[in-house]
Each structure stands twice: as structure tokens, then as C-alpha cells.
Biopython code that builds the backbone (N, CA, C, O; Angstrom):
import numpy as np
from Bio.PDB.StructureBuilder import StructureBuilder

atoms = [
    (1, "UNK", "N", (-6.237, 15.136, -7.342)),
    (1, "UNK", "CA", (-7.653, 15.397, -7.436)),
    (1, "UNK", "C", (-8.392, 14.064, -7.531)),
    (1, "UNK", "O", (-8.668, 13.624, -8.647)),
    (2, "UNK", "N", (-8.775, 13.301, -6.272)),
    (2, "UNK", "CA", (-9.088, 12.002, -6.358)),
    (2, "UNK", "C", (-10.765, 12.121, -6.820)),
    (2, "UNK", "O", (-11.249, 13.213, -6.523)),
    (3, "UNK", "N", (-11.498, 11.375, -7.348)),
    (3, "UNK", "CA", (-12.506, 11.056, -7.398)),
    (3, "UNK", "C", (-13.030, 12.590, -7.890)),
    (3, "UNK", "O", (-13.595, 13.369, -7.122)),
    (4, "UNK", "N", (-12.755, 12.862, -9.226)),
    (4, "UNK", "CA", (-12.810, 14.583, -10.079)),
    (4, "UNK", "C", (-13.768, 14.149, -11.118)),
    (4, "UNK", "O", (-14.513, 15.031, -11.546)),
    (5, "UNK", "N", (-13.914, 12.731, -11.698)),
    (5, "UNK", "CA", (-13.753, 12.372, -12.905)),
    (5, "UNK", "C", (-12.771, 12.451, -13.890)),
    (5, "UNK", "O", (-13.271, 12.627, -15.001)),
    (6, "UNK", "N", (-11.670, 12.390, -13.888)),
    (6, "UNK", "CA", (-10.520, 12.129, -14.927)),
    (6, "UNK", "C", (-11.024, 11.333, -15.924)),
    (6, "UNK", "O", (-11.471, 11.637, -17.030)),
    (7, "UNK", "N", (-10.858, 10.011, -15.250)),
    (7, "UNK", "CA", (-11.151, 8.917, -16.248)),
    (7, "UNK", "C", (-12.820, 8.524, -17.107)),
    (7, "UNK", "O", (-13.014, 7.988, -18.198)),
    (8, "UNK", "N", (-13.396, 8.830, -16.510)),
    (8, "UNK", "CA", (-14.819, 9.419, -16.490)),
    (8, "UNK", "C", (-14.667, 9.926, -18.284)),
    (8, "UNK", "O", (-14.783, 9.345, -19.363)),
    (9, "UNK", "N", (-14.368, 11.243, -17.857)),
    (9, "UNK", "CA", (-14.244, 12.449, -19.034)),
    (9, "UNK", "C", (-13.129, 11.812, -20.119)),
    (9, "UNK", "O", (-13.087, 12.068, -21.322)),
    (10, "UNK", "N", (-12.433, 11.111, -19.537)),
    (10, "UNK", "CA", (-11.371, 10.445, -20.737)),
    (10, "UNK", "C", (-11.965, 9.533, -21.298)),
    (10, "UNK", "O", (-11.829, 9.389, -22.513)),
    (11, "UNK", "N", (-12.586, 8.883, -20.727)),
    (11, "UNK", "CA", (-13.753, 7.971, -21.488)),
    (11, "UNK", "C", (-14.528, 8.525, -22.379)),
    (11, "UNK", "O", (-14.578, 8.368, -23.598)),
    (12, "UNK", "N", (-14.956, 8.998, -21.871)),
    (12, "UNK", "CA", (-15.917, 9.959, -23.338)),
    (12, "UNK", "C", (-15.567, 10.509, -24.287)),
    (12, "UNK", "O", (-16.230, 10.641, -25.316)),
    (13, "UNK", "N", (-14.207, 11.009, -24.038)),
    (13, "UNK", "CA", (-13.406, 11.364, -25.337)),
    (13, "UNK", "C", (-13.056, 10.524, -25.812)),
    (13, "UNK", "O", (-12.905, 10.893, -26.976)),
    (14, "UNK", "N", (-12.769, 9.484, -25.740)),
    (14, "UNK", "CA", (-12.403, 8.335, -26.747)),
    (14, "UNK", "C", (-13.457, 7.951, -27.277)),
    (14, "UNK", "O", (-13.648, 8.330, -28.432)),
    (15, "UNK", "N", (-14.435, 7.123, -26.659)),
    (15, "UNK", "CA", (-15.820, 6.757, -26.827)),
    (15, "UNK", "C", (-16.617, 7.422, -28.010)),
    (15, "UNK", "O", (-17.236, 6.788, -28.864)),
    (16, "UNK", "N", (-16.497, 8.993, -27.925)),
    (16, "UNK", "CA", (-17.003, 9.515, -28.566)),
    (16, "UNK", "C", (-16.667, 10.353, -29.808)),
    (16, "UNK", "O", (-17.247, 10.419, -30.892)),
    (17, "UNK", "N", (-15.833, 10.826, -29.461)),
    (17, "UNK", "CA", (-14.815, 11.889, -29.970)),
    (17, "UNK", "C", (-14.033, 11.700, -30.703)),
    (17, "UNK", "O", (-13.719, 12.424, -31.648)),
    (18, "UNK", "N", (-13.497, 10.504, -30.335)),
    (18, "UNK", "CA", (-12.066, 10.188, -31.505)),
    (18, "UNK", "C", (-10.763, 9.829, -30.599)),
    (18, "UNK", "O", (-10.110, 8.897, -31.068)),
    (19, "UNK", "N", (-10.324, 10.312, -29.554)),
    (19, "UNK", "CA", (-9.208, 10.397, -28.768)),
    (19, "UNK", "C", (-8.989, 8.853, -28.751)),
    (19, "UNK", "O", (-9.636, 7.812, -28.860)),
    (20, "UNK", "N", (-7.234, 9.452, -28.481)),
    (20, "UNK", "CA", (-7.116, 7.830, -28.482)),
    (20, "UNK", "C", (-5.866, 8.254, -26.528)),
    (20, "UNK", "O", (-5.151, 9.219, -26.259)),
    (21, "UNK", "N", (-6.154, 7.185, -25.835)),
    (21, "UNK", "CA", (-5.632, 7.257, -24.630)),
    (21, "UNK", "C", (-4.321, 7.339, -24.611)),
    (21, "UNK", "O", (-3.752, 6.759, -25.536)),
    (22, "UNK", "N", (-3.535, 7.997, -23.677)),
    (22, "UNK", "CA", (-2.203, 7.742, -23.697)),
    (22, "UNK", "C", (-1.934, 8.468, -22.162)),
    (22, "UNK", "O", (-2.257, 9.567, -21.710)),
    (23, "UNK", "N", (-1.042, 7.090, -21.486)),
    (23, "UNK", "CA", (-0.689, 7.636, -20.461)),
    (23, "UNK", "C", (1.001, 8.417, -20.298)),
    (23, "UNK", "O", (1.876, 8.232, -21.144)),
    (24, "UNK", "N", (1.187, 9.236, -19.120)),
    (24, "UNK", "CA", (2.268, 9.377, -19.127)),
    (24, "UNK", "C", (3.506, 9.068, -18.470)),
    (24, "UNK", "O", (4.635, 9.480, -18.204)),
    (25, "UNK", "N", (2.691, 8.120, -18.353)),
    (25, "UNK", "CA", (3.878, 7.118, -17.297)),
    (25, "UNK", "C", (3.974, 5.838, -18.616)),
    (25, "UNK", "O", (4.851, 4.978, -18.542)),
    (26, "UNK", "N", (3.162, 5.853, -19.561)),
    (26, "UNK", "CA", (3.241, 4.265, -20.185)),
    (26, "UNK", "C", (5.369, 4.290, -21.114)),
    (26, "UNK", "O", (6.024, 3.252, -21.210)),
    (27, "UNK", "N", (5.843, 5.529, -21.543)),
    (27, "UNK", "CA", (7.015, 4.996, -21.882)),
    (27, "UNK", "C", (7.462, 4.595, -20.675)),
    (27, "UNK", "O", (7.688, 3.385, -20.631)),
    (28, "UNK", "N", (7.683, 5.238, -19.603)),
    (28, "UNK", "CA", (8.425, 4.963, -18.370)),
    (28, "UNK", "C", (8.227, 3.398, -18.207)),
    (28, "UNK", "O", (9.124, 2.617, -17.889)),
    (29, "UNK", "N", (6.950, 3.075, -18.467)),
    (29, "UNK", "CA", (6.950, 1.440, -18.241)),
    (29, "UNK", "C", (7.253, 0.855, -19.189)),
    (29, "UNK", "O", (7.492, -0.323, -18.925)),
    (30, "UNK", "N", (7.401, 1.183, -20.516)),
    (30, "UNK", "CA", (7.485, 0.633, -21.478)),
    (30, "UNK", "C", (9.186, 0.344, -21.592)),
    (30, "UNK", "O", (9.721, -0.562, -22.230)),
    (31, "UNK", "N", (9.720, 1.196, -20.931)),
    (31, "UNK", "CA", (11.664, 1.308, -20.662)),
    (31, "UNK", "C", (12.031, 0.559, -19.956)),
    (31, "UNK", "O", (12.950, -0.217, -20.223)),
    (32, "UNK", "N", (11.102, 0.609, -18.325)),
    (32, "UNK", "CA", (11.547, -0.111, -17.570)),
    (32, "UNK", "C", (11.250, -1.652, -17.919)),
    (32, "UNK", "O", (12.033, -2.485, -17.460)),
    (33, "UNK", "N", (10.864, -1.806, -18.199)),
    (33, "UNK", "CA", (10.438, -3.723, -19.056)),
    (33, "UNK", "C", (11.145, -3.876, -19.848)),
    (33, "UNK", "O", (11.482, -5.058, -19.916)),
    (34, "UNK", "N", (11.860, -2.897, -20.967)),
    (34, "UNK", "CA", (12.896, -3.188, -21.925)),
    (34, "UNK", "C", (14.123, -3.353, -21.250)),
    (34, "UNK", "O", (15.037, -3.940, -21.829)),
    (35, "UNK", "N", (14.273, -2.915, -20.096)),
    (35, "UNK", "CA", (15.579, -2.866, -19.474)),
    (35, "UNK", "C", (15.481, -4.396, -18.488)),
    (35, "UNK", "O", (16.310, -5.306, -18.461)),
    (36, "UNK", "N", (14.541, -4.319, -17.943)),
    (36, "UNK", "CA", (14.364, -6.154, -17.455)),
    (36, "UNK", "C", (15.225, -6.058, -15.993)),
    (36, "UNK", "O", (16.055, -6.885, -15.614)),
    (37, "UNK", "N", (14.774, -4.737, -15.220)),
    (37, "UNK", "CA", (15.646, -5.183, -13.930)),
    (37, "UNK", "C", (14.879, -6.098, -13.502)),
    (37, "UNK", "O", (13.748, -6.364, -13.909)),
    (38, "UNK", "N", (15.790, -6.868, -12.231)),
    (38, "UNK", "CA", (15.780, -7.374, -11.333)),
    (38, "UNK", "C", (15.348, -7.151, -10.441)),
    (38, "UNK", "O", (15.767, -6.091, -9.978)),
    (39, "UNK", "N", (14.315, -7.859, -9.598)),
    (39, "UNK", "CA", (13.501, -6.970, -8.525)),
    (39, "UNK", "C", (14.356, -7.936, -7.224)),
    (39, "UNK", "O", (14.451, -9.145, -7.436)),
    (40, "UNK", "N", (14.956, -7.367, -5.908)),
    (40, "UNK", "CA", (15.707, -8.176, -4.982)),
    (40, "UNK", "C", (16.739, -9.226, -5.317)),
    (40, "UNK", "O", (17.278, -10.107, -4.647)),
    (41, "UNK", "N", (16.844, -8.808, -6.676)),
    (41, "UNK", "CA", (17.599, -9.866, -7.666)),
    (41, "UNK", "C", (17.271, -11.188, -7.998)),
    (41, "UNK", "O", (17.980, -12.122, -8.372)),
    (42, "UNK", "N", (15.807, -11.077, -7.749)),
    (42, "UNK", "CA", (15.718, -12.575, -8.044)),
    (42, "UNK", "C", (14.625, -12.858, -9.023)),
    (42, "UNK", "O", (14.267, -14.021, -9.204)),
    (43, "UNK", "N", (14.099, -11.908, -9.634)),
    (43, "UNK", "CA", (12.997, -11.376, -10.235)),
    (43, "UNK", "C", (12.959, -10.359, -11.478)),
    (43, "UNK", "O", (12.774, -9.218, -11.053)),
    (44, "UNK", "N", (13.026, -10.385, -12.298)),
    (44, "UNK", "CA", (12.780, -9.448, -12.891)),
    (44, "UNK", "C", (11.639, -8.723, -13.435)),
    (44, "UNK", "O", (10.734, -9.511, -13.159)),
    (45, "UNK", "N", (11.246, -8.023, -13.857)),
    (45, "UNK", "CA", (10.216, -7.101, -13.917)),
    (45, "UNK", "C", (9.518, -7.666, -15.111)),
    (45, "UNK", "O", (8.293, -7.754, -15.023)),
    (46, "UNK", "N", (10.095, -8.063, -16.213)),
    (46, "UNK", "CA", (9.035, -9.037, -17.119)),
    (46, "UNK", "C", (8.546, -9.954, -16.739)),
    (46, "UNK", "O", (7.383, -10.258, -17.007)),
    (47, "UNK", "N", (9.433, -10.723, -15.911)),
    (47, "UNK", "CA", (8.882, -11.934, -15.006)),
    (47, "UNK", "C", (7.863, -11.622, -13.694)),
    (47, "UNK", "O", (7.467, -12.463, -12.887)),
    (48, "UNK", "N", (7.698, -10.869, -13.701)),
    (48, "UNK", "CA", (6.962, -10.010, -12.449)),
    (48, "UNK", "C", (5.309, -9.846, -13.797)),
    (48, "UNK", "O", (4.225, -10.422, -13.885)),
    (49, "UNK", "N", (6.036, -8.712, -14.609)),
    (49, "UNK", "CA", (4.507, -8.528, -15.463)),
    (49, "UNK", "C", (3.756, -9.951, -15.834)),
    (49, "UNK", "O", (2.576, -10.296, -15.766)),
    (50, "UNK", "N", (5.032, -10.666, -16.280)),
    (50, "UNK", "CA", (4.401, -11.944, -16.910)),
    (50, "UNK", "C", (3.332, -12.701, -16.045)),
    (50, "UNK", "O", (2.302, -12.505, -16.689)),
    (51, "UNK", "N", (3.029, -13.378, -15.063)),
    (51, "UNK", "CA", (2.728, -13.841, -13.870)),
    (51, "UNK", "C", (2.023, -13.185, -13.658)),
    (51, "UNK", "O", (1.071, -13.933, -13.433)),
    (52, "UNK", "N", (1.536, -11.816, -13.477)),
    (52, "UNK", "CA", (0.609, -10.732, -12.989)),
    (52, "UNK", "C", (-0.390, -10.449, -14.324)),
    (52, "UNK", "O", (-1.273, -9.593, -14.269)),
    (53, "UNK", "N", (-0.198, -11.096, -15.279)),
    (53, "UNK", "CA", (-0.814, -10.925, -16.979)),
    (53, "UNK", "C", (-0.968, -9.246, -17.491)),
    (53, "UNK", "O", (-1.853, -8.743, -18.183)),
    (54, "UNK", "N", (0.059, -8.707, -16.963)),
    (54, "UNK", "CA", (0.940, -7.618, -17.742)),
    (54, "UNK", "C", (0.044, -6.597, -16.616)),
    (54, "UNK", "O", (-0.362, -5.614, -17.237)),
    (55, "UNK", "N", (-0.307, -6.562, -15.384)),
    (55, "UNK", "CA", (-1.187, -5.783, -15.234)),
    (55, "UNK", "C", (-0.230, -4.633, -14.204)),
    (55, "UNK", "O", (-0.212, -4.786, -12.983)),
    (56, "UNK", "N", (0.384, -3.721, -14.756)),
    (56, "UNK", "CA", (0.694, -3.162, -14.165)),
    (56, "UNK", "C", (0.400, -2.155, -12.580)),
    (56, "UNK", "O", (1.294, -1.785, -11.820)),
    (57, "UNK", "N", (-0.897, -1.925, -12.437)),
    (57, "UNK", "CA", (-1.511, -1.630, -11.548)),
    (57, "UNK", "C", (-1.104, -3.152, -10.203)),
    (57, "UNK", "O", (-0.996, -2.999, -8.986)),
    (58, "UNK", "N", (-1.025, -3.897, -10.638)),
    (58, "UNK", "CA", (-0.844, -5.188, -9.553)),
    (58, "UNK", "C", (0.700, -5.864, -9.330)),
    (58, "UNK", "O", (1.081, -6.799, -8.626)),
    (59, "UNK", "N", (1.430, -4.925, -10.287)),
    (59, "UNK", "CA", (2.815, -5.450, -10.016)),
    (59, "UNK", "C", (3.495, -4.150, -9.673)),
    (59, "UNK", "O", (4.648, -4.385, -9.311)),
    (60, "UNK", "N", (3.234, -2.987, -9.656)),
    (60, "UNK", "CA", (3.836, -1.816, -8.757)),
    (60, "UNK", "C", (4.303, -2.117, -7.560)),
    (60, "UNK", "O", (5.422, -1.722, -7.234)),
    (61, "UNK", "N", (3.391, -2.992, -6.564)),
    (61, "UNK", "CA", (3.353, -2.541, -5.371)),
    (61, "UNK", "C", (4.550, -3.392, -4.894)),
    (61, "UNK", "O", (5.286, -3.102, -3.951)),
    (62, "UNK", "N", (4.634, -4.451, -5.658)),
    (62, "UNK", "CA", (5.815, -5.613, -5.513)),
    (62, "UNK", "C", (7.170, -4.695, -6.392)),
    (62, "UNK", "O", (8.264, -4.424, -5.898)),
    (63, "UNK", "N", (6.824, -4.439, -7.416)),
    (63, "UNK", "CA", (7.876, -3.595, -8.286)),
    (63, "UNK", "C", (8.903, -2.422, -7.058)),
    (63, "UNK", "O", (10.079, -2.547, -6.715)),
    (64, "UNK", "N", (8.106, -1.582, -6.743)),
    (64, "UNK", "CA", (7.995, -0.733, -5.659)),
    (64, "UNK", "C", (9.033, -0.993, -4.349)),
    (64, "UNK", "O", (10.046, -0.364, -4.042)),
    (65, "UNK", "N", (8.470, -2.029, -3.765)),
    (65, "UNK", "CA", (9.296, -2.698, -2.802)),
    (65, "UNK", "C", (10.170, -2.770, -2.894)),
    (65, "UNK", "O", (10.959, -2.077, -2.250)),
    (66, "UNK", "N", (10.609, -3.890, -3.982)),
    (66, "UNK", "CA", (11.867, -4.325, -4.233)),
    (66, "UNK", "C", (12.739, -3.397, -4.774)),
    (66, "UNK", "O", (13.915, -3.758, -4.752)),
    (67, "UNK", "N", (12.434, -1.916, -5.426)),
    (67, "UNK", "CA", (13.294, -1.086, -5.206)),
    (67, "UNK", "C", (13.547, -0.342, -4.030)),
    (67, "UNK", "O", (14.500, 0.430, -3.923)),
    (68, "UNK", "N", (12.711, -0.558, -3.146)),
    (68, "UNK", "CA", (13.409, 0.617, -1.876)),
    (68, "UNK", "C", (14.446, -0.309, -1.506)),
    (68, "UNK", "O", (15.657, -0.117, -1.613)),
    (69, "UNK", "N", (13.759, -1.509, -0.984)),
    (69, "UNK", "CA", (14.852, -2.718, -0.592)),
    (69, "UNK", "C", (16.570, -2.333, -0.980)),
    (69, "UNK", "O", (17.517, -2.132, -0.219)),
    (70, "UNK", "N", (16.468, -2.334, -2.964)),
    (70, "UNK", "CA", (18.102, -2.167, -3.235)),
    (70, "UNK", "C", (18.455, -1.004, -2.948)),
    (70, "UNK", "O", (19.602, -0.655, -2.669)),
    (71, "UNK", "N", (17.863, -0.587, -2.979)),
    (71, "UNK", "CA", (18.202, 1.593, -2.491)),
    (71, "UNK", "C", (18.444, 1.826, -1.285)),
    (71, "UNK", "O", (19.149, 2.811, -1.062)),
    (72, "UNK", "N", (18.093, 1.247, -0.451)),
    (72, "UNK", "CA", (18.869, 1.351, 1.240)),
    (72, "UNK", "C", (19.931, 1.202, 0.895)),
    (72, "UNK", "O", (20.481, 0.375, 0.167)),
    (73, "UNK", "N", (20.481, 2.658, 1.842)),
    (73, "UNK", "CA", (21.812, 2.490, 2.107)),
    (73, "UNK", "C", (22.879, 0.947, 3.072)),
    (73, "UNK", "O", (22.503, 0.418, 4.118)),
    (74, "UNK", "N", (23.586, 0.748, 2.649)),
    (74, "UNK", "CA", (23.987, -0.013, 3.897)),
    (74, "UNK", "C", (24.322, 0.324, 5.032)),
    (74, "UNK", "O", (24.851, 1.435, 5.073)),
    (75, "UNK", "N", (24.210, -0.270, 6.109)),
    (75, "UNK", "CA", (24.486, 0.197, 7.545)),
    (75, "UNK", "C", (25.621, -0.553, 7.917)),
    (75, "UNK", "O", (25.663, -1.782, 7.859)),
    (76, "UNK", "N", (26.961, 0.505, 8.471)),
    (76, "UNK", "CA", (27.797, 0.157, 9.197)),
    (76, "UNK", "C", (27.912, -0.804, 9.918)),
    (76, "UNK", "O", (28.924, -0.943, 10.604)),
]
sb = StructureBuilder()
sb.init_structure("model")
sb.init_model(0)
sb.init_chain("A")
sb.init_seg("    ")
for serial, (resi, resn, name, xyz) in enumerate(atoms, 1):
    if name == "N":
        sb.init_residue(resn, " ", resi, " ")
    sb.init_atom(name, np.array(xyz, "f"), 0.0, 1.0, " ", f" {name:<3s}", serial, name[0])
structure = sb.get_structure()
């Protein structure tokens, strides 16, 4: 549901209301950084956040990559 207001309305509940944010992907990231893979093996994913100043939105797309990369099968 692109452009619904999600974040909009989540704003206001915090803002106003009391809520406090929580995503549901943030353990998933919070694991994958404790675990510290290797992105193409030459990289790892703290070292990736680090450099990017933790911004996850800007290190996906590199994150991303470098897993399809190891996930190909090999070819005969």
C-alpha cells in the first residue's frame, strides 16, 4: 500500500500519543549485524553499516547484492 500514509499516521502516534516505534524487520537487522557476515567475502555487514553511518536504508541495496552473488548456484 504505497503512498497510504503509514508513516504519516505512525508519526502522530508517537508525536502525540505516547507510541514508541518499532519496526519489524529491526531484530532481523539487529541479528544480521551481530552475526557480521561477509558481503562477496570481502566485506562485512558492520563494515558496510559503518561507512554508510548505520543507515540501513543505503546499505540494503549493496547488502542485497552481495547475497544473491553467494547464492548462485554454480554452473557446470
Amino acid at each position: 500500500m504505497a503512498h497510504a500514509g503509514k508513516d504519516t499516521a505512525g508519526a502522530h502516534l508517537i508525536d502525540n500519543h505516547g507510541y514508541t516505534r518499532y519496526g519489524c524487520a529491526d531484530p532481523v537487522k539487529e541479528h544480521a549485524y551481530l552475526l557480521d557476515v561477509r558481503v562477496n567475502g570481502s566485506i562485512s555487514l558492520s563494515m558496510l553499516l559503518e561507512i554508510l553511518d548505520y543507515d540501513w536504508d543505503r546499505a540494503a541495496p549493496s547488502w542485497d547484492a552481495g547475497m544473491r552473488k553467494r547464492s548462485k548456484p554454480a554452473t557446470p
